[in-house]
Structure formats: structure tokens, C-alpha cells
N, C-alpha and C positions, 0 to 999 in steps of 0.2 A: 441575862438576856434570853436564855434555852427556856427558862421559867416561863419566863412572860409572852413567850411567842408559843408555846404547847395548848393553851388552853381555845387559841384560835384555830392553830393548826386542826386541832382534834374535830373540831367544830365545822372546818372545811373540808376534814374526810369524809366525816358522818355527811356532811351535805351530797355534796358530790359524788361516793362511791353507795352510801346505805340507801339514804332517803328515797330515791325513785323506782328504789329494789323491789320487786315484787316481796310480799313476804316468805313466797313458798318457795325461793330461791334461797330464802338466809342458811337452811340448812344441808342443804348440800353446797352452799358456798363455803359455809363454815369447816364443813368436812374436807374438801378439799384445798382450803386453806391450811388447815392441822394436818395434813398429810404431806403438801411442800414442809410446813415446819418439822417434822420429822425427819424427813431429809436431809432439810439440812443441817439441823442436830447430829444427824447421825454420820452424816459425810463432812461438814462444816470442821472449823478449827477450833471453837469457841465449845465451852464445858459446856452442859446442857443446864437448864434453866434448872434451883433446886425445885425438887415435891414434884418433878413431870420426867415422865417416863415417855419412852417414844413405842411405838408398834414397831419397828424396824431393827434394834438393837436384839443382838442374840446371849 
């Protein structure tokens, strides 16, 4: 059921959050998107994703 409801879901992010994005937003949204994820890698409970390294780990 997760299968077959992901490919719309995705479909209604991309709609919704990207689409009416300017483009010269993508990149520093992206950057400060990888910067929460850092965080909470790095403060979170959960191991970190493998092959990704965070900027915040000492």
C-alpha cells in the first residue's frame, strides 16, 4: 500500500513545494535544507545515512 501511494505523493510535493519555486531559490533552499539534515544527524537518534557525512560532526 506505502508502494503504490509514494509515486503520487512524490508527484504532489514536487507540485506543490518545487513547481512555483523560482529557480534561483533551488539553491539555497537546498543548502539550507542539508543543513537541518545535518542536524539532525547529528543531534537525532537514528545512525547517519551510509556514504554522508555531516559538516557538524567533530
Amino acid at each position: 500500500m506505502v508502494r503504490q501511494a509514494t509515486p503520487s505523493h512524490v508527484a504532489l510535493v514536487e507540485r506543490l513545494f518545487f513547481d512555483g519555486l523560482d529557480p534561483a531559490l533551488l539553491a539555497p533552499l537546498r543548502s539550507g535544507l542539508e543543513q537541518i539534515h545535518d542536524q539532525v544527524v547529528a543531534n537525532g537518534t537514528l545512525p547517519p545515512p551510509p556514504g554522508r557525512q555531516t559538516r557538524w560532526r567533530g
